[in-house]
N, C-alpha and C positions, 0 to 999 in steps of 0.2 A: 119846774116845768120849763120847758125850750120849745121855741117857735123855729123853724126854718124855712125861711119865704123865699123862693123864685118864684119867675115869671108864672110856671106852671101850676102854682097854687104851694101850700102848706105844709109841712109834717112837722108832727107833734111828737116831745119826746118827754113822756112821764106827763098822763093828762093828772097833775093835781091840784090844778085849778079849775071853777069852772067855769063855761065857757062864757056868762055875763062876767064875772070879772075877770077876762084873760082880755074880751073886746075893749071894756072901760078902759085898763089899763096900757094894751098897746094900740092903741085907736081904730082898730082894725072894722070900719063898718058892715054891720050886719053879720060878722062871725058869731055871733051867742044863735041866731036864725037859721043856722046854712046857709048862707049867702053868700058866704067865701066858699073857696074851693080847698078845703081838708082832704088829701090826699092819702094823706100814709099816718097812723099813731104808734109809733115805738116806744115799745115796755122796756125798759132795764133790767127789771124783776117783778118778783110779784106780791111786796108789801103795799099796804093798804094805803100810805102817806105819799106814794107813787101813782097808785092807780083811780084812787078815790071818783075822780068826773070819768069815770072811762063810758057808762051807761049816761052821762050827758051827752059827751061827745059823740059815741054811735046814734044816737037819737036824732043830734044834729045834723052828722054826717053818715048817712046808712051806709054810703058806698066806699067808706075812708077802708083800706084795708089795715088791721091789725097784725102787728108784730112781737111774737114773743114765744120765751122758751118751754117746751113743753116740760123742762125739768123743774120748772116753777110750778106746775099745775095742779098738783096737792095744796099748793097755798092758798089759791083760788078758793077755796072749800072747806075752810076753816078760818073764823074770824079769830083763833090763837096762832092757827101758823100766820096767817098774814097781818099779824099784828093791831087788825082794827080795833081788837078788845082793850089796848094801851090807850083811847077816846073812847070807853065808855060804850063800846059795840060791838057784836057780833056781825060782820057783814062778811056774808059770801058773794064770790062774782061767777057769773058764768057767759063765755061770750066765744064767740070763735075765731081763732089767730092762723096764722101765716106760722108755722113751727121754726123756730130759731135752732135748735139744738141740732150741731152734727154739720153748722155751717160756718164756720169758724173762717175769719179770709172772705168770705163770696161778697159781692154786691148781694142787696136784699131788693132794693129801690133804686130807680134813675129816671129822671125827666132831663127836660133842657138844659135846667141849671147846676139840678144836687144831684148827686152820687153818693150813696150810703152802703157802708161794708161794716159788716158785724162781726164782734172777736168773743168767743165764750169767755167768762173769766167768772168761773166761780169761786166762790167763798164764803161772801156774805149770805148768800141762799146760793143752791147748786144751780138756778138756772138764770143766775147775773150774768147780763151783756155786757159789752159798750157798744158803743156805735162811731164810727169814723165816718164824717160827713165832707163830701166835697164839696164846696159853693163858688162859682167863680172862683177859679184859681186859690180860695182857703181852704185849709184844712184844719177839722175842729173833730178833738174825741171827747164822746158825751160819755162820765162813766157810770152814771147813778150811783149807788151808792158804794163800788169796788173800790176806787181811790178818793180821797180828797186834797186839799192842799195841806199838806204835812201830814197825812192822816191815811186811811183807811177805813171800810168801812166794819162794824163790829161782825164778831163770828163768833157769840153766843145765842144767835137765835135761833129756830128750826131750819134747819139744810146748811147753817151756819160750819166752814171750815177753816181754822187759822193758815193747815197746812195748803190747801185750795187756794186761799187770796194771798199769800204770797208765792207760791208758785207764779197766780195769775198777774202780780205787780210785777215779776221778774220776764215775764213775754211784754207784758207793758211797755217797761222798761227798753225795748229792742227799737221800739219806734223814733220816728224823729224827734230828736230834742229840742226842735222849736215850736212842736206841734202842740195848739193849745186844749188845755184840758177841765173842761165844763163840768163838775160834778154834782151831785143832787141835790148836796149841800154845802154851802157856804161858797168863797170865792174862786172862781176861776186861776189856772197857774199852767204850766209848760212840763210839757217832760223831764227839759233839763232841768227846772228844778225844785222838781221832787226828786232826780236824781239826786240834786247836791243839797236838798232840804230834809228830806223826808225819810224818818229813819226805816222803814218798813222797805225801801228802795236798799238800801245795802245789807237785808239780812240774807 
């Protein structure tokens, strides 16, 4: 899970924390409360390990808007497509989003500080994003779970395509090679180089 703070308050990307230890851990007072101002929460996709606090967080924030692809929307609705049965549970979600699919390129979000543009890139599920966030003069792409450092994300699960997320690594691929890249798991790395690392980038 990723916080993106300006001036104008919050956006959350992958609520899978929640939100009493998201405050504890980045000091943020009175965020578990509503007390902060949660703006926008962007979904990646629609696995269970991703969205887990999503019904905390709306709770917290009623007016935060939601972002996500309706191509994931079958997941929502089954605790096997969305994986929560891998911990021992059947959980369905049901909640109303801002539709992501068919906006491939567009800004989604912009206040003062951030500007956020979303790129389909299916594979791992048909309706994985990323998100390209601008922040003061950074640029930072969040990919959930479509690339990681050296890796990719798996495409044996439901909506799962080998041929989808490398297609989707090779538009990746187009963007700048010094632009940092935040994935759902494990450590952050740069375009270039998973260009020059990552074997899934030259197939």
């Amino acid at each position: 899970m990723y916080l993106i703070t300006g001036s104008d308050g919050i956006v959350i990307v992958d609520p899978s924390v929640s939100p009493e230890k998201t405050e504890s851990f980045c000091g943020i007072a009175g965020l578990s409360k509503g007390e902060a101002h949660v703006n926008a929460i962007l979904l990646t996709h629609g696995h269970h390990d991703h969205i887990k606090y999503i019904s905390e967080w709306q709770d917290a924030y009623p007016r935060a808007q939601i972002f996500f692809s309706s191509n994931d929307k079958e997941l929502l609705s089954s605790g096997f497509m969305n994986c929560s049965y891998m911990e021992g549970s059947e959980i369905t979600y049901d909640f109303e989003f801002s539709n992501l699919a068919g906006k491939y390129g567009r800004t989604i979000y912009k206040d003062q500080d951030v500007e956020i543009k979303v790129y389909e890139t299916p594979g791992h599920t048909r309706g994985s994003v990323c998100f390209l966030a601008y922040l003061k003069g950074n640029e930072m792409l969040f990919t959930g779970d479509t690339v990681f450092r050296g890796s990719v994300g798996r495409t044996d699960m439901p909506g799962g395509s080998a041929k989808d997320i490398i297609d989707s690594v090779r538009r990746i691929s187009k963007l700048d090679p010094e632009l940092a890249i935040y994935p759902g798991h494990g450590p952050d790395s740069t375009i270039g180089d998973e260009i020059r690392f990552n074997p899934f980038f030259s197939m």
